[in-house]
Each structure stands twice: as C-alpha cells, then as structure tokens.
N, CA, C and O atoms as a GROMACS GRO file, in nm:
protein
  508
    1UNK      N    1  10.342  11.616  11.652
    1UNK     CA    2  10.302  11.493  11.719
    1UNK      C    3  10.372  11.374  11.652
    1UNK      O    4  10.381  11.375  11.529
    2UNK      N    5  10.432  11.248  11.739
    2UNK     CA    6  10.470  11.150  11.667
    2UNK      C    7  10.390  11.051  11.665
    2UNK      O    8  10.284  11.033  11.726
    3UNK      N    9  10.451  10.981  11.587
    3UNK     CA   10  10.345  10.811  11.553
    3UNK      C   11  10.408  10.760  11.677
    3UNK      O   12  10.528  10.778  11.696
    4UNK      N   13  10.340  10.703  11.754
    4UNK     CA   14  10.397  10.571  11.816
    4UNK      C   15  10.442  10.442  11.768
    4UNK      O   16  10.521  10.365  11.822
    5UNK      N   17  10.371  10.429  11.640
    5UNK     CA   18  10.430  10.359  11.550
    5UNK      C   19  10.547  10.327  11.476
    5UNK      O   20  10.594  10.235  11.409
    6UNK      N   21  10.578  10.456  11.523
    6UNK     CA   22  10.724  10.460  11.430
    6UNK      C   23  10.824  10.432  11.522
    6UNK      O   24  10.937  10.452  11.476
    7UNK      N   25  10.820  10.379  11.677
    7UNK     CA   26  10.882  10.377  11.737
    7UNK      C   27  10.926  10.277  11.726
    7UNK      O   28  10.845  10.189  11.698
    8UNK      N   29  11.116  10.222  11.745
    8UNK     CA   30  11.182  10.159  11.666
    8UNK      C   31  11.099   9.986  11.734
    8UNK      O   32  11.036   9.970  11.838
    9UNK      N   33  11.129   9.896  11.640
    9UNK     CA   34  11.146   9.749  11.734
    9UNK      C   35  11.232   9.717  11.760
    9UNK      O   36  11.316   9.679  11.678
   10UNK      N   37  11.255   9.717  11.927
   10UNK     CA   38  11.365   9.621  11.956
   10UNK      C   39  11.422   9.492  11.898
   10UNK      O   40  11.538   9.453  11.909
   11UNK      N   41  11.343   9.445  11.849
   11UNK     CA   42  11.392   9.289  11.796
   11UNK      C   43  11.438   9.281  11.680
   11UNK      O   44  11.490   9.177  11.641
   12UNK      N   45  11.423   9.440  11.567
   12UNK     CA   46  11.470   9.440  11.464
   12UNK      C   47  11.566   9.368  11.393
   12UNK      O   48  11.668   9.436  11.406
   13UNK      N   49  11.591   9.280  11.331
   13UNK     CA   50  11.740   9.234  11.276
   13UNK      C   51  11.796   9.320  11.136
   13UNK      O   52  11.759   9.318  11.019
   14UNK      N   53  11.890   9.387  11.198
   14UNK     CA   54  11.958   9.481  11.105
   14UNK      C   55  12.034   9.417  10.988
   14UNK      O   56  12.036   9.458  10.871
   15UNK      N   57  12.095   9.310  11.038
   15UNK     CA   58  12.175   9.196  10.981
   15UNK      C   59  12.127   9.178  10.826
   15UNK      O   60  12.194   9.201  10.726
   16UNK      N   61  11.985   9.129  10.834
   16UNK     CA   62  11.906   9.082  10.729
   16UNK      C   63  11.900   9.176  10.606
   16UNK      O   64  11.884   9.137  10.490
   17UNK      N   65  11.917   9.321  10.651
   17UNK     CA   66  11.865   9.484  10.600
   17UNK      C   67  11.950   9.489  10.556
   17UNK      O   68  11.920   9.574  10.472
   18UNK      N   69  12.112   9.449  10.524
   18UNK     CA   70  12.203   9.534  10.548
   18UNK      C   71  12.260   9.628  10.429
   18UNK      O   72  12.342   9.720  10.437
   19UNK      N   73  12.192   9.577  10.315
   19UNK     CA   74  12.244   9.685  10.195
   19UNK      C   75  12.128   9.763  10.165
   19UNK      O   76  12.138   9.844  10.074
   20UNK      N   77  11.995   9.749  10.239
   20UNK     CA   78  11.895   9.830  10.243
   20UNK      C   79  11.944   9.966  10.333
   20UNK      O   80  11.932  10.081  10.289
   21UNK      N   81  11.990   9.941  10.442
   21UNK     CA   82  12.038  10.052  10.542
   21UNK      C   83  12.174  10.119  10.488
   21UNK      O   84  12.165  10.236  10.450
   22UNK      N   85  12.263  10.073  10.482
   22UNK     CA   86  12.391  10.135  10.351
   22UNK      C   87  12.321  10.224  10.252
   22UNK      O   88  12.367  10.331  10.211
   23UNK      N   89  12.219  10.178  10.221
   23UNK     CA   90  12.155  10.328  10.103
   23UNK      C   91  12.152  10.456  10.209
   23UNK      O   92  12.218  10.559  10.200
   24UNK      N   93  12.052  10.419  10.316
   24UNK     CA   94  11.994  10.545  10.389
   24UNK      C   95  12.108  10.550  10.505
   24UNK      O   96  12.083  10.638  10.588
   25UNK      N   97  12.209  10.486  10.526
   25UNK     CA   98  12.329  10.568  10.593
   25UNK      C   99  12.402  10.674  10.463
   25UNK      O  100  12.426  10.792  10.488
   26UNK      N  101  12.426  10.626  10.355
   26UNK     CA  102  12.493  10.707  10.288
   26UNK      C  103  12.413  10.824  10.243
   26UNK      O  104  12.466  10.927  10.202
   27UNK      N  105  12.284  10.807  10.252
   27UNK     CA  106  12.195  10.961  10.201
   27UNK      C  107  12.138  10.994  10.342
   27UNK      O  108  12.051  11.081  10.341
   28UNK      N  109  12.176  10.933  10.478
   28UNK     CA  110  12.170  11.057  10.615
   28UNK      C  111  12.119  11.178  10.615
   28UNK      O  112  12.003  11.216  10.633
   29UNK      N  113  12.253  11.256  10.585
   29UNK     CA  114  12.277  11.392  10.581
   29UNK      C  115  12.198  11.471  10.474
   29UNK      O  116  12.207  11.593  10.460
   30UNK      N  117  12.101  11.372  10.383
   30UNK     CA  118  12.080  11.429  10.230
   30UNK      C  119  11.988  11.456  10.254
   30UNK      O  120  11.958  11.575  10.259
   31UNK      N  121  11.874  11.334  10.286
   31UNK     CA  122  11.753  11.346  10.281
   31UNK      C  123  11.639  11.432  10.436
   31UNK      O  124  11.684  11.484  10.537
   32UNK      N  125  11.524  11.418  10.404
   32UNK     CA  126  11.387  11.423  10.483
   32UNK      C  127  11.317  11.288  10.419
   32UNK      O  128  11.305  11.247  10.304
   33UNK      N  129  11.277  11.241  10.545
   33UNK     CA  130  11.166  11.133  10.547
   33UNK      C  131  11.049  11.151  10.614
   33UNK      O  132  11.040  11.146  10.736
   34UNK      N  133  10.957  11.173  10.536
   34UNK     CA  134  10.826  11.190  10.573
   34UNK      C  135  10.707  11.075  10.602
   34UNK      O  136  10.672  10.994  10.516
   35UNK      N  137  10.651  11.079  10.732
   35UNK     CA  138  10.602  10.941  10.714
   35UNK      C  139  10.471  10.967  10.749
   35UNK      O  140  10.451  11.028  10.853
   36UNK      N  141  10.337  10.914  10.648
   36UNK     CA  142  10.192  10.946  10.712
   36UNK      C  143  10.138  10.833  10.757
   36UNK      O  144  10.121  10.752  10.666
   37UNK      N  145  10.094  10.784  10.898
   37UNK     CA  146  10.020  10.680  10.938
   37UNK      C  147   9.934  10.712  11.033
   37UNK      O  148   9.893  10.824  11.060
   38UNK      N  149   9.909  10.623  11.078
   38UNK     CA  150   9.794  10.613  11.218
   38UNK      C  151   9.826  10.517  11.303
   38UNK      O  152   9.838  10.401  11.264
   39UNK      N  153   9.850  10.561  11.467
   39UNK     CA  154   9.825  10.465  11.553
   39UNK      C  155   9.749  10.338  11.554
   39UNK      O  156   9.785  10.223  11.582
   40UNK      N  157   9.587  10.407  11.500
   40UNK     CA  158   9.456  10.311  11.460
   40UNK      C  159   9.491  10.228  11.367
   40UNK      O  160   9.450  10.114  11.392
   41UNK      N  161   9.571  10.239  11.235
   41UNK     CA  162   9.603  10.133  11.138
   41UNK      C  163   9.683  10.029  11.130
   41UNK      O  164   9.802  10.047  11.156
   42UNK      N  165   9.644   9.919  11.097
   42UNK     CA  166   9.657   9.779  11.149
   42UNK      C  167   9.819   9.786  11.043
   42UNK      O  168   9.930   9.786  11.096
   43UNK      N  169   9.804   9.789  10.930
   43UNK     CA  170   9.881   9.831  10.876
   43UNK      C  171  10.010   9.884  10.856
   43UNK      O  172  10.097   9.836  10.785
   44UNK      N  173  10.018  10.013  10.941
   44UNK     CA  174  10.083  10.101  10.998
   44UNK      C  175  10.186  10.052  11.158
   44UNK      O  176  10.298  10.086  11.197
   45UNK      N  177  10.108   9.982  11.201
   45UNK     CA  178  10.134   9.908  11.326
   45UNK      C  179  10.197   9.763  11.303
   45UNK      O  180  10.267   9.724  11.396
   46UNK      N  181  10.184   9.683  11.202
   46UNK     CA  182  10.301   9.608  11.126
   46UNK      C  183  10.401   9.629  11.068
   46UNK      O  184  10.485   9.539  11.070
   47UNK      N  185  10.423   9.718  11.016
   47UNK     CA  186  10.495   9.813  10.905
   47UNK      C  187  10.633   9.897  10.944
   47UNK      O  188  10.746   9.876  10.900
   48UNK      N  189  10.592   9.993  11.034
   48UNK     CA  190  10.658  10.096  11.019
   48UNK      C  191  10.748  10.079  11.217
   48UNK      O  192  10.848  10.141  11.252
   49UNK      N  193  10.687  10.004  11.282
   49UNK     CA  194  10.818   9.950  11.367
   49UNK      C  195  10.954   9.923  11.332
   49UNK      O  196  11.056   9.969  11.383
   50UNK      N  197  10.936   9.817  11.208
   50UNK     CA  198  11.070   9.789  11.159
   50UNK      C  199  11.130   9.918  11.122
   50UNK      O  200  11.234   9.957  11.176
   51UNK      N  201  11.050  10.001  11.009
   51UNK     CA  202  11.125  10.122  10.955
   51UNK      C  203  11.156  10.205  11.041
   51UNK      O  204  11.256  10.270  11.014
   52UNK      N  205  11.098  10.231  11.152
   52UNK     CA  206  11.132  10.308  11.246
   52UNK      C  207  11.322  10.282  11.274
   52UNK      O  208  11.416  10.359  11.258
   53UNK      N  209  11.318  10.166  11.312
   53UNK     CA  210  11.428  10.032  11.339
   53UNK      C  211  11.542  10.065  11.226
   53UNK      O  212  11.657  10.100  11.255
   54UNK      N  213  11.501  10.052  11.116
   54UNK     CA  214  11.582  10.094  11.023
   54UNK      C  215  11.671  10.227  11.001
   54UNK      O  216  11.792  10.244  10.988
   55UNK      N  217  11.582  10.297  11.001
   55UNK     CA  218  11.592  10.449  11.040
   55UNK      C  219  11.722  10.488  11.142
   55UNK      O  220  11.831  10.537  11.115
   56UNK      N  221  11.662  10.444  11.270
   56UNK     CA  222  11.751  10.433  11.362
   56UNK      C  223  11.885  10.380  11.365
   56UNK      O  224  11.971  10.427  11.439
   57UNK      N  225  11.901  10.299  11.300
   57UNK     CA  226  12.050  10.227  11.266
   57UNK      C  227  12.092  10.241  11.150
   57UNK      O  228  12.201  10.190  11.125
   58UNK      N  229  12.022  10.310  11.049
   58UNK     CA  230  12.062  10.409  10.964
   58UNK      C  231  12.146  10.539  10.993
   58UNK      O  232  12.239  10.569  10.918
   59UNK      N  233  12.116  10.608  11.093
   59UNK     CA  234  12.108  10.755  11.138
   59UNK      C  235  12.036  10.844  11.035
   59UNK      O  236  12.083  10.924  10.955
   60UNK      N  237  11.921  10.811  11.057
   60UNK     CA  238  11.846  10.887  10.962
   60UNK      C  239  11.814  10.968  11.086
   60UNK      O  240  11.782  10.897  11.180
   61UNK      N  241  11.815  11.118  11.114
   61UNK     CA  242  11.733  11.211  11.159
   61UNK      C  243  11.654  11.289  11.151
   61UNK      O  244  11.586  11.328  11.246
   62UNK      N  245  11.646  11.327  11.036
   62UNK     CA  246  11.540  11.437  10.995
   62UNK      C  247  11.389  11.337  10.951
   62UNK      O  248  11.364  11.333  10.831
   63UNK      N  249  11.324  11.285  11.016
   63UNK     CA  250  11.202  11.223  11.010
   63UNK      C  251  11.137  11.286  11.057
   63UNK      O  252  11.164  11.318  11.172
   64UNK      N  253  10.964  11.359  10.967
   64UNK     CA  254  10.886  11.428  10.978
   64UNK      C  255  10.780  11.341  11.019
   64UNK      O  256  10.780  11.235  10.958
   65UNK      N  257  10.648  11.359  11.142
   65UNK     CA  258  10.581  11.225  11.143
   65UNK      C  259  10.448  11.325  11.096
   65UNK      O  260  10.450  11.447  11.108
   66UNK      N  261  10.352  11.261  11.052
   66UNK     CA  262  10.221  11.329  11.002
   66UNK      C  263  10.076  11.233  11.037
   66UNK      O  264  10.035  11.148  10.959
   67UNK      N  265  10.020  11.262  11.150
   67UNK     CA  266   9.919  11.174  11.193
   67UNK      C  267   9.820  11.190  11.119
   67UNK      O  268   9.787  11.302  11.078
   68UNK      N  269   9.728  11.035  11.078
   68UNK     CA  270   9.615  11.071  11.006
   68UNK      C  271   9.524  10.976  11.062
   68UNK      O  272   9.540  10.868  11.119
   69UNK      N  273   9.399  11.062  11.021
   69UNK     CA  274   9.264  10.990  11.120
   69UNK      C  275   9.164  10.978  10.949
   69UNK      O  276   9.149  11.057  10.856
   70UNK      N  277   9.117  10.844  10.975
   70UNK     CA  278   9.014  10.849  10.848
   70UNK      C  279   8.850  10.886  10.903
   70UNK      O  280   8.799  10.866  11.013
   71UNK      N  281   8.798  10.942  10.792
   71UNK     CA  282   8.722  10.975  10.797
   71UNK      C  283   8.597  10.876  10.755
   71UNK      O  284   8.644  10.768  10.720
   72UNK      N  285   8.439  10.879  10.746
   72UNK     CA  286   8.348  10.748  10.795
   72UNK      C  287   8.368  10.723  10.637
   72UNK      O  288   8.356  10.607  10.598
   73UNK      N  289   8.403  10.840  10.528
   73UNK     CA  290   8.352  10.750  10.403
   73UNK      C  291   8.534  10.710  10.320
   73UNK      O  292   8.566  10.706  10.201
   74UNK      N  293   8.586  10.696  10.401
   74UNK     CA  294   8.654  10.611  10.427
   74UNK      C  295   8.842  10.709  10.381
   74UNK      O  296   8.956  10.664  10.377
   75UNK      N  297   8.798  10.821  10.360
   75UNK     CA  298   8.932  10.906  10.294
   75UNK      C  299   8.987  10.955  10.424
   75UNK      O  300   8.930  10.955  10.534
   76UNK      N  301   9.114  10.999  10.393
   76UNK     CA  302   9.205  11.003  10.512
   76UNK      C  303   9.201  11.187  10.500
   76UNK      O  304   9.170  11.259  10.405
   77UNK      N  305   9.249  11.222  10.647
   77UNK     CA  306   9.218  11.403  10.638
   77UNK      C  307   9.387  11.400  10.758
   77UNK      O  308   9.399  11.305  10.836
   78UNK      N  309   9.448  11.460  10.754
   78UNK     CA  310   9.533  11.522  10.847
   78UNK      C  311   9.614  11.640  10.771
   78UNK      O  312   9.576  11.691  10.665
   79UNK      N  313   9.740  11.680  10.845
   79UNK     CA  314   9.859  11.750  10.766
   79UNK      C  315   9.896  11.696  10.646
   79UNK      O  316   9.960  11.592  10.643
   80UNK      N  317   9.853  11.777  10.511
   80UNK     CA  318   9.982  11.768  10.406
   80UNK      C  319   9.950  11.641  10.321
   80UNK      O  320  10.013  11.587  10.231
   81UNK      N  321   9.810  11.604  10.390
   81UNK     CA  322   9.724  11.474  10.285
   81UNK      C  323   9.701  11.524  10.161
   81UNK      O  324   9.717  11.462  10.056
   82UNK      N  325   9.662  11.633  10.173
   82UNK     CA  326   9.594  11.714  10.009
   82UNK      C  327   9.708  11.712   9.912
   82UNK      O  328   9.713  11.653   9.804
   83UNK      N  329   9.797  11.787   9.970
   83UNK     CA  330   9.932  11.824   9.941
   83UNK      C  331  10.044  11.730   9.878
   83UNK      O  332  10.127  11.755   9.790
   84UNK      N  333  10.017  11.590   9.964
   84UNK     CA  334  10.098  11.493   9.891
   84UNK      C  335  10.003  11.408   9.853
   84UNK      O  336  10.048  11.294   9.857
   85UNK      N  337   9.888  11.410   9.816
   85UNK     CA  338   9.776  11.302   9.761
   85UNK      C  339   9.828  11.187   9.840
   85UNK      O  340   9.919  11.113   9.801
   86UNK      N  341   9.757  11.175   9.966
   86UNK     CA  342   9.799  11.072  10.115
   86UNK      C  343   9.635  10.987  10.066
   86UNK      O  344   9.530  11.026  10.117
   87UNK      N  345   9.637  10.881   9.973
   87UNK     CA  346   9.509  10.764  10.016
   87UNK      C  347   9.529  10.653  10.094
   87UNK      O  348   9.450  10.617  10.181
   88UNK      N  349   9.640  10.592  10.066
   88UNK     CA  350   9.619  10.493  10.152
   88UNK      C  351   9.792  10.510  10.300
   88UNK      O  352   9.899  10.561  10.268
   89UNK      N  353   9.772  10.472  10.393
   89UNK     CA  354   9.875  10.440  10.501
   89UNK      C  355   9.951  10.296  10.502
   89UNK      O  356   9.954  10.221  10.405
   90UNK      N  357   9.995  10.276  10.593
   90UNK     CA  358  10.156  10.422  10.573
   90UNK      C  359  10.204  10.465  10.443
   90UNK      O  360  10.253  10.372  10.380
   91UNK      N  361  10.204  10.564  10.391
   91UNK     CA  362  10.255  10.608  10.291
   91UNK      C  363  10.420  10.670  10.340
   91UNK      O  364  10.406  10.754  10.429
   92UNK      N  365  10.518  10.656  10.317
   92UNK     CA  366  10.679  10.748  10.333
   92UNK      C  367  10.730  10.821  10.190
   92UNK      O  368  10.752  10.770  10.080
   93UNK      N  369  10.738  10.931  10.226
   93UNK     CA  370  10.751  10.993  10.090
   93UNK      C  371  10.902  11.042  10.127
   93UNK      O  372  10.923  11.106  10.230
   94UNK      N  373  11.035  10.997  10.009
   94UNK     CA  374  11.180  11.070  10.052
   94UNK      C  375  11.216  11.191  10.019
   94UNK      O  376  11.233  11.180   9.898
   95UNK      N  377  11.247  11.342  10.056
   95UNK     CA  378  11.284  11.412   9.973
   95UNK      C  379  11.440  11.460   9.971
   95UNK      O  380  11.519  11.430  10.060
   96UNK      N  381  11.471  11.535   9.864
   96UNK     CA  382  11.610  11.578   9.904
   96UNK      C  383  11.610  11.694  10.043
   96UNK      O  384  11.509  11.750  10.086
   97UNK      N  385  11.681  11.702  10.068
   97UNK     CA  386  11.713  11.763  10.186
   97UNK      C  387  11.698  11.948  10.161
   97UNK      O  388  11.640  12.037  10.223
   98UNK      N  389  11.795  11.944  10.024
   98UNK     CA  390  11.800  12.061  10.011
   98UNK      C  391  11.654  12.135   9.922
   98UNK      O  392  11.593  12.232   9.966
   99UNK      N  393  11.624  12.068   9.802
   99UNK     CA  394  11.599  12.119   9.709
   99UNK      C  395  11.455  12.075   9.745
   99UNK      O  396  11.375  12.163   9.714
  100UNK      N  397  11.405  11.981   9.793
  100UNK     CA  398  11.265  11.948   9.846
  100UNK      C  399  11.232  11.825   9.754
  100UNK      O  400  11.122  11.778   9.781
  101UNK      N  401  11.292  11.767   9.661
  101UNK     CA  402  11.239  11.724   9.564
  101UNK      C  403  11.178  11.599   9.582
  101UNK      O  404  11.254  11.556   9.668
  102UNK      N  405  11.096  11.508   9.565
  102UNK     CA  406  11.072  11.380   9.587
  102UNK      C  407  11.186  11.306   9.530
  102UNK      O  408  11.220  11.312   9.412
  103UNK      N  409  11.238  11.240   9.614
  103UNK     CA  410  11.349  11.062   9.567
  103UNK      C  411  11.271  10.948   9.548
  103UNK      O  412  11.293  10.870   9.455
  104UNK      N  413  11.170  10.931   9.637
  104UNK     CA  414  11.157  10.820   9.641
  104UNK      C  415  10.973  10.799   9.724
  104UNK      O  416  10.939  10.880   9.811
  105UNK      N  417  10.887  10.698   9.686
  105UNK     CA  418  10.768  10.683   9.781
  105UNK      C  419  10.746  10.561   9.800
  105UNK      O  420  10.788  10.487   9.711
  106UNK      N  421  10.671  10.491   9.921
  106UNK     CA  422  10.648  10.367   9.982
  106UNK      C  423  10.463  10.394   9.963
  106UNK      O  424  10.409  10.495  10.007
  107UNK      N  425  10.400  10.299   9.903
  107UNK     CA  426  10.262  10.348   9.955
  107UNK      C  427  10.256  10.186  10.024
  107UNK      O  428  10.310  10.081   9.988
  108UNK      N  429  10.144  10.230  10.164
  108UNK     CA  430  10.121  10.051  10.181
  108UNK      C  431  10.099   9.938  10.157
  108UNK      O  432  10.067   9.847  10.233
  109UNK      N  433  10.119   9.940  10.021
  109UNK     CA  434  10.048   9.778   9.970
  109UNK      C  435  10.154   9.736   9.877
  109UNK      O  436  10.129   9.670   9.777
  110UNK      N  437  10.272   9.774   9.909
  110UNK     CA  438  10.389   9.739   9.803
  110UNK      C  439  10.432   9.594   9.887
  110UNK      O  440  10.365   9.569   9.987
  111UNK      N  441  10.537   9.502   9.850
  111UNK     CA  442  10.517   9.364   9.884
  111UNK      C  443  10.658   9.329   9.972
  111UNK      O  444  10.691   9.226  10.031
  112UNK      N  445  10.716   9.440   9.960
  112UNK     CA  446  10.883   9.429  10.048
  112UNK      C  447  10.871   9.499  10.141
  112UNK      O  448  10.797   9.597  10.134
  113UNK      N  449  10.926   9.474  10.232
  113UNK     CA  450  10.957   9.602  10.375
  113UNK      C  451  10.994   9.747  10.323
  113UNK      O  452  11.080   9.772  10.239
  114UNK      N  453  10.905   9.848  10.395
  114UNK     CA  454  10.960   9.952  10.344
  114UNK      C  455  11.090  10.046  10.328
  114UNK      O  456  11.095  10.158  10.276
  115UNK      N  457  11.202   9.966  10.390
  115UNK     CA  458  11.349  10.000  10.372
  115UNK      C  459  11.409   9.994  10.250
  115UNK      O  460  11.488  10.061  10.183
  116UNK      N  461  11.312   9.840  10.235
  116UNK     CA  462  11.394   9.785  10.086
  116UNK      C  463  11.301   9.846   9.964
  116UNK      O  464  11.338   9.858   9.847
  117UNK      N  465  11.216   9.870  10.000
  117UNK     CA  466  11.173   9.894   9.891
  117UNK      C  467  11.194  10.071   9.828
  117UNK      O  468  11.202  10.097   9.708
  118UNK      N  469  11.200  10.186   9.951
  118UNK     CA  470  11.307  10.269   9.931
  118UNK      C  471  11.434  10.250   9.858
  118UNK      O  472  11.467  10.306   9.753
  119UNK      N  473  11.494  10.174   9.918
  119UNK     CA  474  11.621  10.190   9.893
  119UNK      C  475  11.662  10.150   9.734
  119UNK      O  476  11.752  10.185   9.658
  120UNK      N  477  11.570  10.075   9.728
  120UNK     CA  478  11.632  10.014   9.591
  120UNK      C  479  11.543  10.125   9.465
  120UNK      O  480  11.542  10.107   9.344
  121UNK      N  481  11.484  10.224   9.532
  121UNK     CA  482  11.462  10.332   9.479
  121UNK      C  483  11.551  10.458   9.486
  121UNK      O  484  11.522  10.547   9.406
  122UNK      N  485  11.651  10.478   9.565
  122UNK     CA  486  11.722  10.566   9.582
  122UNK      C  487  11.868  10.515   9.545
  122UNK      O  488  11.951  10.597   9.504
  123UNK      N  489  11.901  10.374   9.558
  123UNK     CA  490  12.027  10.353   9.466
  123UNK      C  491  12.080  10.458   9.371
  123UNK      O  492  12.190  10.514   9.376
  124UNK      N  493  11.985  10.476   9.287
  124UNK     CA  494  12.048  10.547   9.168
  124UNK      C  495  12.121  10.670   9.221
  124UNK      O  496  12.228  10.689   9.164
  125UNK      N  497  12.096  10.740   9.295
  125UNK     CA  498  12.137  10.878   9.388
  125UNK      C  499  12.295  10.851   9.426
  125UNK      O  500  12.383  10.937   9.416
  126UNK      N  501  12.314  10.721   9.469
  126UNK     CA  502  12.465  10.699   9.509
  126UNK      C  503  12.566  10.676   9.369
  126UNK      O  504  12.688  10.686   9.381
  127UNK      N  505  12.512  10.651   9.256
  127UNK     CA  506  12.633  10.676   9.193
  127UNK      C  507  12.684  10.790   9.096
  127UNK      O  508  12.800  10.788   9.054
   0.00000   0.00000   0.00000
C-alpha cells in the first residue's frame, strides 16, 4: 500500500534543493528508502509531499512505503514498527541497497526538510 502522502508536490522548487538532490541522484542506484507515515498525520501531510518531490527528481526508485495507524494510548503499530523502533512519523530510514545497512534516518521533529537533512547525512558515502 502507498502513502498518499508521499505523492510528489507539484509546486516543489527543486532549484532551492539542489545539492540536497545531487546526494540522492548520485546514491540512486545504491540505496532503499523506506518511509513510515500516515495519511491521518498532520505531520506527515506537511512533510513528505516535498520528499516525495525530491525523490522524484532525484530518480530515486526503490521507495518502500509502510502505513501506520496509532493506536488510543498513543504508540504507533503497522509493518516493521517493532523492527525499526518506528515512535514518532514520518520517520525515513536510508539503507544500502546491497548490504541492507542503515545510511542514514529522518525522525519527524528534526528542523530541516527531510532531503536536507538526509543528505547531509549521506555526504560522507560520496567520497
């Protein structure tokens, strides 16, 4: 199932991104991007349009989407929550492509767009 969320924004300005997206064009072919949100999260629904956006004019393809529904006392339950300790949304976790490894994570309350704030986590990978 996908996020609808993650579906790109048209109005994106790539322009602004542009050495944020140069990271994730040059690691394309490398990585998996995993992304956990919710339709329902306000959060998620600010957020991850752009990255979607990014993504897309990246050529990032291998994006995994993982829907999550919270539960009343307030913890999140879907695919692969346990697994990657998923508390708060959108969380994007990067891995290598081949080897599985984590590169890189976005949890939601970091203070940059989540392109940039990837990317300037995965720099180190390009040299």
């Amino acid at each position: 199932m996908e996020l609808e969320t993650m579906r790109p924004n048209p109005v994106w300005d790539s322009d602004s991104y542009e050495d944020a997206v140069a990271v994730f064009e040059a690691l394309a072919d490398d990585i998996v991007v995993k992304v956990w949100g919710g339709d329902w999260c306000k959060d998620c629904r600010s957020q991850l349009p752009d990255f979607g956006a990014a993504l897309d004019v990246a050529g990032v393809e291998t994006v995994e989407h993982y829907p999550v529904e919270k539960e009343d006392d307030g913890s999140k339950v879907g695919p692969n929550v346990e697994a990657y300790d998923i508390e708060l949304i959108p969380t994007v976790v990067v891995e290598d492509a081949d080897s599985g490894e984590e590169l890189a994570r976005f949890v939601e309350d970091e203070d940059v767009p989540i392109i940039v704030y990837l990317a300037e986590q995965l720099e180190t990978r390009l040299d």
